[in-house]
FILUMMAR-333905 format. One record per atom (N, C-alpha, C): y negated, x, z negated; residue in one letter. Coordinates in steps of 0.1 Angstrom, whole numbers, plus 2048, in hexadecimal, padded with zeros to 3 digits. Atoms other than C-alpha are relative to their C-alpha. Example, Ala and Ser with C-alpha at 12.3 -4.5 7.8 and 13.67 -1.06 7.14 Angstrom:
REM FILUMMAR-333905
80C809800A 82D87B7B2A 7F4809800A 80B7F7800S 80B8897B9S 7F57F87F8S 
//
This chain:
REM FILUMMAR-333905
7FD7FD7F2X EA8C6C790X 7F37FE808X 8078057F2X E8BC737A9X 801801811X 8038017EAX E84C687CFX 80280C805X 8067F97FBX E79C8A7D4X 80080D7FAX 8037F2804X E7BCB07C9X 7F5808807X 8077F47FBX E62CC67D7X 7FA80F7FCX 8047F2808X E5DCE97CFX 7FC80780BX 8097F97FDX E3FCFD7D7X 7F57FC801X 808806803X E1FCFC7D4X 7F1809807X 80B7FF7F6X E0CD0A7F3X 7FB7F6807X 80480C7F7X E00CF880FX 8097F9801X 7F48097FFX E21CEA818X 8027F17F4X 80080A80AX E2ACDB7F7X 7F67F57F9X 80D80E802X E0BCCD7EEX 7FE7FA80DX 7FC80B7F9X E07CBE80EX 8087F3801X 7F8809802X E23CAE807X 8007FA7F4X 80280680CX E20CA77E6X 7F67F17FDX 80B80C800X DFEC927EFX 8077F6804X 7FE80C7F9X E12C7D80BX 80E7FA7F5X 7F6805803X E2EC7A7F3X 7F87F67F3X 806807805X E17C677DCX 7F97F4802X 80680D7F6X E07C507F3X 8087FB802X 7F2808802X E26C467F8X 8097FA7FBX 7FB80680BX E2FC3D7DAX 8128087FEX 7F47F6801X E51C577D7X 8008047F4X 7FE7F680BX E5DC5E7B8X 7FF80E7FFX 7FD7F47F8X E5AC817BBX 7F980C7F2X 7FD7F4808X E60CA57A6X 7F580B804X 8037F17FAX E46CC17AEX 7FE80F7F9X 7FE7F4806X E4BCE27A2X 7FD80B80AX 80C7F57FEX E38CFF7A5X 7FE80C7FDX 8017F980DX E35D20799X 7F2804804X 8137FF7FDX E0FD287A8X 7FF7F780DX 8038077F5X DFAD167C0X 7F980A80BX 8017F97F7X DF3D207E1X 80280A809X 7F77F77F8X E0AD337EFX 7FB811802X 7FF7F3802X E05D587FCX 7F0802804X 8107FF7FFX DDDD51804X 7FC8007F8X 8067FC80CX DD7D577E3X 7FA80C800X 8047F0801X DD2D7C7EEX 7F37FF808X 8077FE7F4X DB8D75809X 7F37FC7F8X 80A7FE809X D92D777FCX 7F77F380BX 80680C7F4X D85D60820X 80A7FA80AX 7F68047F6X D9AD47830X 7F87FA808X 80B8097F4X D8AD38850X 8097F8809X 7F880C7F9X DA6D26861X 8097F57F6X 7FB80B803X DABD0D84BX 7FB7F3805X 8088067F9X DA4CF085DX 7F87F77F8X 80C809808X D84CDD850X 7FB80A7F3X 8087F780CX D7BCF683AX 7FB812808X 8027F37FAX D68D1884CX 8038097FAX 8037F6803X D68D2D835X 8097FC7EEX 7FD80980DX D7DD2B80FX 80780E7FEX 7F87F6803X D8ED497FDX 80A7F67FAX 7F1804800X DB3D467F4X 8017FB7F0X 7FB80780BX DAED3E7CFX 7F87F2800X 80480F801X D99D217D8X 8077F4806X 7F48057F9X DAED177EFX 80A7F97F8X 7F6804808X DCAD157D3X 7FB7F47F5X 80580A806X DB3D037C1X 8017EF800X 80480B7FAX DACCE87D7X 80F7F7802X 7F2805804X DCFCE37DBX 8077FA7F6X 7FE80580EX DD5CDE7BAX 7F77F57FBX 80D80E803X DB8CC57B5X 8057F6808X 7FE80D7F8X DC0CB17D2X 80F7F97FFX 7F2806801X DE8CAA7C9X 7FF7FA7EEX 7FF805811X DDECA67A1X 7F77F3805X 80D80C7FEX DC0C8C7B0X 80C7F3805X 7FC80A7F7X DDCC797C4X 8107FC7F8X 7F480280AX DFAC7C7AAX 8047F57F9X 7FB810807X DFAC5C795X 80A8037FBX 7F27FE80AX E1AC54783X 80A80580EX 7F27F97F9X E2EC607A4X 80480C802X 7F57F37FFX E31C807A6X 7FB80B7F3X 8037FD80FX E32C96787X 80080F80AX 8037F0800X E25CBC787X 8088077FAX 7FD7F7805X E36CD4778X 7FD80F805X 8027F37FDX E25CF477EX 80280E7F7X 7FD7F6808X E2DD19773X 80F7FF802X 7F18047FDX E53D1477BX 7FE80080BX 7FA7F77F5X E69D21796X 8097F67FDX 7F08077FDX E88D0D7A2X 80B80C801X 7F37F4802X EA7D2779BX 80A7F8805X 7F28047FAX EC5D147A9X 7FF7EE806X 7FD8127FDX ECBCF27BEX 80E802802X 7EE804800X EEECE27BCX 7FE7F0809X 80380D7FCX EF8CC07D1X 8077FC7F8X 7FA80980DX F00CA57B6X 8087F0806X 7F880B7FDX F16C867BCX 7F07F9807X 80F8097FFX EF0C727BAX 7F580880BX 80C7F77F8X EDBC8E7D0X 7FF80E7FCX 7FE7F2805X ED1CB07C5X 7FC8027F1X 8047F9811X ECFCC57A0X 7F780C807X 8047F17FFX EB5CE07A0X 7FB7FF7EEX 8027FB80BX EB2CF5784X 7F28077FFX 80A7FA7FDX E91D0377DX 7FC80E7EFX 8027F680CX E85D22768X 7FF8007F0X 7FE801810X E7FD15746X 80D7F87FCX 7EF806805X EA7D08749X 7FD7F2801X 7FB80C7FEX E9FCE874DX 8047FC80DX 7F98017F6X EAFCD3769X 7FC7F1803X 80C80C7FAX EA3CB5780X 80A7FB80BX 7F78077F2X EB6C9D79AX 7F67FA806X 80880B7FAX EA6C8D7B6X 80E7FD80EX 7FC80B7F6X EB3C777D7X 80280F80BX 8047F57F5X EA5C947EDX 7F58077FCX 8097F4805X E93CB37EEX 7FA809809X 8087FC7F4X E7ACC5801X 7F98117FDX 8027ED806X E77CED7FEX 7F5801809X 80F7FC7F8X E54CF7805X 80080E7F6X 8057F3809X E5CD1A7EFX 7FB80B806X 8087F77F8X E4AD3080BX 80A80E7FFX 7F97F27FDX E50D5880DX 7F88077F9X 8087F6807X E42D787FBX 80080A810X 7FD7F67F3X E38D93817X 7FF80B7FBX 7F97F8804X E46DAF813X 7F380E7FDX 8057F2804X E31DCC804X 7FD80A80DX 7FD7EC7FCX E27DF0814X 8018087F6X 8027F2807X E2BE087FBX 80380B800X 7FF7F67FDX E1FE22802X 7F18037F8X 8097FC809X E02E377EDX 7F17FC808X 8098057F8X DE3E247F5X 7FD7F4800X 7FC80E7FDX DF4E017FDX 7F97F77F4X 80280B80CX DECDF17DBX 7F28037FDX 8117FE803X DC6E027D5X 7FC7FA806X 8078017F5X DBBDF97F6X 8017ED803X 7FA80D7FBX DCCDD47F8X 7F47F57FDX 80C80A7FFX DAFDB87FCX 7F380A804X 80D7F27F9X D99DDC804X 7FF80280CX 7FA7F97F4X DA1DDD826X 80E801805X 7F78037FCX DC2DD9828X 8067EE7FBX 7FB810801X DD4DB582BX 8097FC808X 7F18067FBX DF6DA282EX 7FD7F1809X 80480B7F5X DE3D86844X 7F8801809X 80F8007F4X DD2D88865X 7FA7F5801X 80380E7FBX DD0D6486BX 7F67FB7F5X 80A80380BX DBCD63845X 7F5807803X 8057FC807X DABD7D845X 7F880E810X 8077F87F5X DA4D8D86EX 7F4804800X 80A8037FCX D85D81877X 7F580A7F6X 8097F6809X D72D9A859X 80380C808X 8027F57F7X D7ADB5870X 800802810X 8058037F6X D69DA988BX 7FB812805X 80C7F47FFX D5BDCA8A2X 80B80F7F6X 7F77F5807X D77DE388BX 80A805804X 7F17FE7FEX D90DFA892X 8087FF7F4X 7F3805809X DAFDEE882X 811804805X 7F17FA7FCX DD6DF987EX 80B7F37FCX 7F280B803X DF5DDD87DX 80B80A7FAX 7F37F8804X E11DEE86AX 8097F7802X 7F180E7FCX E32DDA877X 7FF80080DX 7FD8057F2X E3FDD889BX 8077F6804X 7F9813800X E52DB8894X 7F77F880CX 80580A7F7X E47D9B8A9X 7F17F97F7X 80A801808X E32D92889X 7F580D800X 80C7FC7FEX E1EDB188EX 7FA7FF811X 8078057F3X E19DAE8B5X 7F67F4800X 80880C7FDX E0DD8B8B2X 7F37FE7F7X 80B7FE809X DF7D95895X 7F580F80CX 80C7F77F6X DE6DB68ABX 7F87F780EX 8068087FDX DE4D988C2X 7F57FB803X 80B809800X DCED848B4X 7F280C7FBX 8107FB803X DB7DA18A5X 7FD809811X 8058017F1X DB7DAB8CCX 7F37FA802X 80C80A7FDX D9DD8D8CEX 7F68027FAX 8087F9809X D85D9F8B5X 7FE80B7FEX 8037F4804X D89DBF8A9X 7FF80C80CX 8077FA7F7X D7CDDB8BAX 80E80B808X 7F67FE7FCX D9FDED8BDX 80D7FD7F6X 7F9801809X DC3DE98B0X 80E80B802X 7F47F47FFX DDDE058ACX 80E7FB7F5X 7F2806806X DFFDF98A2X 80C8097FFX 7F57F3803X E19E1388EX 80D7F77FFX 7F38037FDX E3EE0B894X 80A80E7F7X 7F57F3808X E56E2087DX 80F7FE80AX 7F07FA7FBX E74E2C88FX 7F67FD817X 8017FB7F1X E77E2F8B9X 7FF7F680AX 80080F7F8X E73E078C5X 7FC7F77F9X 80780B803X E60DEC8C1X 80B7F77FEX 7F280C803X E74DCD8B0X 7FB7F5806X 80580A7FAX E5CDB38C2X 8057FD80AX 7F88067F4X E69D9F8E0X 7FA80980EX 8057F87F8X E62DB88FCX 7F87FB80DX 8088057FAX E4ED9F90FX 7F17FF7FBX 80C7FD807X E34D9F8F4X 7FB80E800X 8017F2801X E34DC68F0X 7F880080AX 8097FB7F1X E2EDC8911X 7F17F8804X 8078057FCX E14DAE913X 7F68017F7X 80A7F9809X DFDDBD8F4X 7FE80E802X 8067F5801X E05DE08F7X 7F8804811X 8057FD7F1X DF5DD9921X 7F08037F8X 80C7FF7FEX DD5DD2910X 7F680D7FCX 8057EF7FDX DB8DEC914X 7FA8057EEX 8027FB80CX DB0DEE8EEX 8078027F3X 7F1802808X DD6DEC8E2X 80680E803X 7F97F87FDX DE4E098D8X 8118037F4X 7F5803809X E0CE0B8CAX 8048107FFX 7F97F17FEX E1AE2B8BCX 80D8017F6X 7EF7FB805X E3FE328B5X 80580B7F9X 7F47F8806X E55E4589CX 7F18047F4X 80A7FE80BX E36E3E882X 8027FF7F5X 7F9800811X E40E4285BX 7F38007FCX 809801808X E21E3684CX 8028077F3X 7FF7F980FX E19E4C82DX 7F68037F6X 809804809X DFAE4281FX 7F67F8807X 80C8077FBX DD9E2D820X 7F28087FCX 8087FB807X DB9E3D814X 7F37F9804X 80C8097FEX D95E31811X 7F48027F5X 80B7FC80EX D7AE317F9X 7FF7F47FAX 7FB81280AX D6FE0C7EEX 8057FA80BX 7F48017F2X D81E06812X 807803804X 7F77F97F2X D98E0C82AX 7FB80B807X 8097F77F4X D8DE2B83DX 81080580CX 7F97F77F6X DAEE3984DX 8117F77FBX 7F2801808X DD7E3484BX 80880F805X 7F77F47FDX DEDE5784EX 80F7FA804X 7F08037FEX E0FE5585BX 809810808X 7F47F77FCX E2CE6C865X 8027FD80DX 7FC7FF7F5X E33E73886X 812804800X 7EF7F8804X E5BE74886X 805805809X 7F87F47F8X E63E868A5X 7FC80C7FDX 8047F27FEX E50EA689EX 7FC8027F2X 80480080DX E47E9C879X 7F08047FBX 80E7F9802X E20EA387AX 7F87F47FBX 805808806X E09E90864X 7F67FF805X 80E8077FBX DEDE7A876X 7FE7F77F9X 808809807X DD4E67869X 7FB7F7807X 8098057F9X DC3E4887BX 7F77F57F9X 80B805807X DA0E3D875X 8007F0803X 7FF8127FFX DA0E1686CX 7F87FD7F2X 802801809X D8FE02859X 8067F37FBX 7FA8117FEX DA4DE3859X 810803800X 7ED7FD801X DCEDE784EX 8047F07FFX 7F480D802X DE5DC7855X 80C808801X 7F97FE803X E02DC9849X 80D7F5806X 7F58047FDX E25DBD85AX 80E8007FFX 7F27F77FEX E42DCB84FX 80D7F77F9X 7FA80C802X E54DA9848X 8017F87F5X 80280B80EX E58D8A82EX 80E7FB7FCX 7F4803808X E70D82814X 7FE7F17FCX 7FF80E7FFX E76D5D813X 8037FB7F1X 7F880580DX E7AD4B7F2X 8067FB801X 7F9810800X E9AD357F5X 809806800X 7F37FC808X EB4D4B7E3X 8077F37F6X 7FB80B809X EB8D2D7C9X 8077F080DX 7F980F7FBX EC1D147E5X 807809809X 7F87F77F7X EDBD307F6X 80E7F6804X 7F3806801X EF9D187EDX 7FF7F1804X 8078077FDX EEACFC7FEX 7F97F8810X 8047FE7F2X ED9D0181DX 805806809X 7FC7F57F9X EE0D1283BX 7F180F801X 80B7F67FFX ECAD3483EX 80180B809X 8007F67F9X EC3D4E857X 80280A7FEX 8007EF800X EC9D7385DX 7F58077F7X 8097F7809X EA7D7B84CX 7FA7F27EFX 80280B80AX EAFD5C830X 7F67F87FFX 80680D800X E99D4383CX 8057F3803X 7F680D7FEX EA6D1E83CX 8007FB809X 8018057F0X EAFD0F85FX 7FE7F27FEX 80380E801X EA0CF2865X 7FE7FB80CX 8028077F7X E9CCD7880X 7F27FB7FFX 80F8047FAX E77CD9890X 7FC7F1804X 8068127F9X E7ACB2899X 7FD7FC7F2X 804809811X E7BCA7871X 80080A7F4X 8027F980BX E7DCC785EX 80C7FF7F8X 7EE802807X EA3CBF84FX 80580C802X 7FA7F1801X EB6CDF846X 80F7F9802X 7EC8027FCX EE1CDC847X 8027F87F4X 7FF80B80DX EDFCC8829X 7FB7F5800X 80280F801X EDFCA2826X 7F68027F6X 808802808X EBFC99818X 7F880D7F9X 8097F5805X EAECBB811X 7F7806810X 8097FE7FCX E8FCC6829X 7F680A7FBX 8057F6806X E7FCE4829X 7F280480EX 8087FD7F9X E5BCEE836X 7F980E7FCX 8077F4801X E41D0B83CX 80B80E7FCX 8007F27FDX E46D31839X 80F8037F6X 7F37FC807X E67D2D827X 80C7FE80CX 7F88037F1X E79D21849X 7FE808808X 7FE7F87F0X E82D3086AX 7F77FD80AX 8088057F8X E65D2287BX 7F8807807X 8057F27F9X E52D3C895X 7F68057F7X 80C7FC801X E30D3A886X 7FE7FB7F2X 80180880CX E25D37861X 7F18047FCX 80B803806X E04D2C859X 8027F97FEX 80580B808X DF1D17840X 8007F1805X 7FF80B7FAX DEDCFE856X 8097FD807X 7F78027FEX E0AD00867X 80A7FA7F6X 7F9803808X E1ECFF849X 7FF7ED7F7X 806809803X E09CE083CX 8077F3809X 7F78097F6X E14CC985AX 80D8007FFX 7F1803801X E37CD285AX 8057FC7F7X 7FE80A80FX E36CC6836X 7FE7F4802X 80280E7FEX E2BCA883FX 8067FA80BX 7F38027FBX E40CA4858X 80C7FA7FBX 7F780480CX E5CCA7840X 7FF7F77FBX 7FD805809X E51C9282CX 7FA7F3807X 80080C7F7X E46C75846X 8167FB7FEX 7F28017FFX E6EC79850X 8097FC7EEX 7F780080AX E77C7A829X 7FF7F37FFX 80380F80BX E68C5981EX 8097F880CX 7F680F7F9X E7BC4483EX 80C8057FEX 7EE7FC802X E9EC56833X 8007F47F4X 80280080EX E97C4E814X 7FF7EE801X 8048117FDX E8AC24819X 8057FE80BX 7F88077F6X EA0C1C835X 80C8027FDX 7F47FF803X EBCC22820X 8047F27F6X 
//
């Protein structure tokens, strides 16, 4: 029986994983890669204390610094995925991919999200070429560029946003006849003078040479195929949350992220805590995500020893 389950093994989890060690927590970590979805990203620059670090070093470092601080309390198991949690008389069972099965006291889901693909002919040649599923990793390289947001979600507004502050212009395609973003936002990106939004867009390719040069899309009122010159694609068109295996469990949202309480990170279940980009939380960054793990796991250890 340990103190502690935690599964995943981005920033979140290892964050937590370190403080759950310093703390002496018996504690389970399982993993199936390190570093979450920054693995794709070639320059990260807002991680804080570090300027400049691509996403596999990143994962690296992560993994160095929780094996460095590990001792006999918290055991690794990486390459394994958690497939089912159950609650057990004693705390929770999770089951994990190679069939075996693990109890702890309490458990702390840091299993993040996958973002959702474009595919479309292009999407997968071009991907780290020019096109990219992070602004917040990976903006600031197209400093001075025009660039296209695919996604009118709230996640692409707040993303055309921030490359507002840099790039040279940003044109944002919306498939179908309305923006799905909070129409306070809309309005207060598509005012600006180098923001431009275009409606009833069916992206239908990307093209480029060893770049990005353009994206094509469908016009669906009149059906006429335009092209616009970019050299810079983010990608928005929403994220799939891992936390199917704890369905029977938690409570979870309309787009199956786990609801949790912002004051200690507790989901609807006694003794389970869930942080970073796998929760309902507005904003999900590395660093974000990191804190709210620790967080959690501040809150886990006095459940836990004041009992």
């Amino acid at each position: 029986m340990y103190d502690l389950l935690i599964i995943g093994g981005g920033p979140a989890g290892t964050a937590a994983g370190v403080y759950a060690a310093r703390k002496q927590l018996k504690t389970l970590f399982v993993t199936n890669e390190w570093g979450g979805q920054s693995t794709v990203s070639s320059d990260i620059q807002n991680w804080i204390g570090t300027t400049s670090i691509s996403g596999n070093t990143l994962a690296s470092d992560l993994r160095t610094h929780l094996e460095t601080y590990a001792g006999e309390e918290v055991i690794i198991q990486s390459g394994k995925l958690a497939t089912a949690l159950k609650k057990t008389d004693q705390g929770y069972e999770a089951t994990l991919s190679d069939g075996s099965t693990h109890t702890a006291k309490a458990v702390l889901i840091c299993s993040g999200s996958v973002r959702r693909k474009l595919e479309v002919p292009g999407a997968g040649t071009f991907e780290n070429k020019g096109l990219t599923y992070c602004a917040s990793c990976d903006g600031p390289m197209f400093t001075g560029q025009d660039v296209a947001v695919i996604g009118g979600g709230n996640a692409g507004f707040e993303t055309a946003a921030q490359l507002l502050a840099y790039t040279k212009s940003v044109t944002l395609l919306q498939y179908g006849p309305a923006y799905k973003a909070d129409p306070v936002t809309v309005e207060k990106v598509l005012s600006h003078e180098n923001m431009h939004g275009i409606l009833n867009a069916e992206t239908k390719s990307i093209e480029g040479e060893a770049f990005v040069t353009s994206v094509t899309y469908r016009d669906m009122e009149n059906n006429e195929i335009k092209t616009v010159p970019v050299t810079g694609i983010f990608v928005e068109v929403g994220m799939i949350p891992s936390t199917d295996f704890a369905a029977e469990v938690v409570e979870r949202d309309e787009y199956n992220r786990i609801v949790i309480d912002p004051w200690t990170q507790k989901t609807s279940a006694e003794n389970i805590w869930a942080a970073g980009d796998c929760t309902n939380v507005r904003y999900h960054q590395n660093n974000i995500a990191a804190g709210d793990a620790v967080r959690a796991l501040e809150d886990i250890y006095v459940t836990l020893k004041a009992k």
